[in-house]
N, C-alpha and C positions, 0 to 999 in steps of 0.2 A: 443484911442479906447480900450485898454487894460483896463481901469477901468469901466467904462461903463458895459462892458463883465465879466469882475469881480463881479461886484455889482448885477450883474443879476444871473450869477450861486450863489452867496452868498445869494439870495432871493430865487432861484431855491432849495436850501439846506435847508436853516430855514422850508421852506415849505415843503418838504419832512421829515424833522425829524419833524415838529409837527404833520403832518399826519399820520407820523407812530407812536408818542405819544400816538395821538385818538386811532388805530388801538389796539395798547398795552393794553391802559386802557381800551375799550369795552370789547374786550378777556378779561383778567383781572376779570373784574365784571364781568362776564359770568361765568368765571369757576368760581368766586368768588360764585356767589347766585347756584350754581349746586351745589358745595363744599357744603354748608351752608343746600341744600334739603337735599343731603345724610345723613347727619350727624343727622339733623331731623329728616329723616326717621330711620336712625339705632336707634334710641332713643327711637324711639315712639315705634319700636318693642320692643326693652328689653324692655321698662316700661309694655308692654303688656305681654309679656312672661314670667314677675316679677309675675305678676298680675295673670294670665292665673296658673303658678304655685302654686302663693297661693293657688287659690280658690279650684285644683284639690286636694290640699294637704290637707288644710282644709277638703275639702270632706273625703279624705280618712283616717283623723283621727277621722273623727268623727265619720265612720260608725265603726271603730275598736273599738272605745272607751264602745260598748255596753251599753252607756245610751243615744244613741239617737233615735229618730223616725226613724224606718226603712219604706219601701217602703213599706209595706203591712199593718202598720197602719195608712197612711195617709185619711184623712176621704174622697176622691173616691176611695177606695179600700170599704169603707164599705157600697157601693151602691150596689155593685156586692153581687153574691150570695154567701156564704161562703164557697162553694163545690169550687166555683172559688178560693177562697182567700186560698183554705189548698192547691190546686192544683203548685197555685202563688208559695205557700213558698216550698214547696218540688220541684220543678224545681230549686229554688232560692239556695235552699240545694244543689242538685245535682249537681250543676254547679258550687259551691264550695262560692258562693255570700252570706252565711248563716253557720253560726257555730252550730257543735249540739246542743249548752246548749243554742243557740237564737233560730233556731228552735224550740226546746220543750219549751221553755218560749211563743212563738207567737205561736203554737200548745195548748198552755193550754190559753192563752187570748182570740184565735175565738173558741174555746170549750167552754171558760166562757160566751163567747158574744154571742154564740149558747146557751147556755142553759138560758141565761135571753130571749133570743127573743121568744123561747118556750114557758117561763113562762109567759111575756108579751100576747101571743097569748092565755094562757089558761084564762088569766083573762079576756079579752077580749069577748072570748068564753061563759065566764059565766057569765059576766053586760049584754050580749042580750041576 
């Protein structure tokens, strides 16, 4: 009777350790694909953060660099009226977003753009 009883807890056993096997490797792959999110996730931020810093840094050399298009001569700035556009750049000024010698450089281009729309309007004035 002793073997019998034996044979039974030794089947009792296998089956217990291959259940706890399963149990192991589920858990296992679990934290295994969580591991694997996070890791994606931290990734995907820096690559973005990489990126996110470029583009700010890019921005900000560009506008130092004083030869690129600033925001007051984008052509919707030059729908508005020019009283708007000298108003634009002297806030732009005073908030420190504009250098004096860019200032007076886009101070003397809507004086020039002023003074042709002038001229524009006189000749206009005088074909009718």
């Amino acid at each position: 009777m002793a073997l019998p009883k034996l044979l039974g807890w030794l089947v009792l056993a296998v089956g217990a350790l291959l259940l706890l096997a399963g149990v192991v490797w589920v858990v296992s792959a679990v934290v295994s694909f969580v591991w694997w999110v996070i890791q994606t996730a931290i990734a995907l931020a820096v690559i973005g953060a990489l990126l996110y810093g470029g583009y700010k840094l890019y921005g900000w050399l560009s506008d130092d660099s004083g030869t690129s298009t600033s925001r007051s001569t984008s052509p919707a700035e030059y729908s508005t009226r020019p009283e708007d556009r000298i108003d634009d750049l002297q806030q732009r000024y005073t908030s420190g977003n504009l250098s004096e010698s860019e200032l007076e450089r886009q101070l003397e281009r809507e004086l020039a753009d002023d003074d042709l729309d002038s001229i524009d309007r006189e000749l206009q004035r005088e074909r009718s």
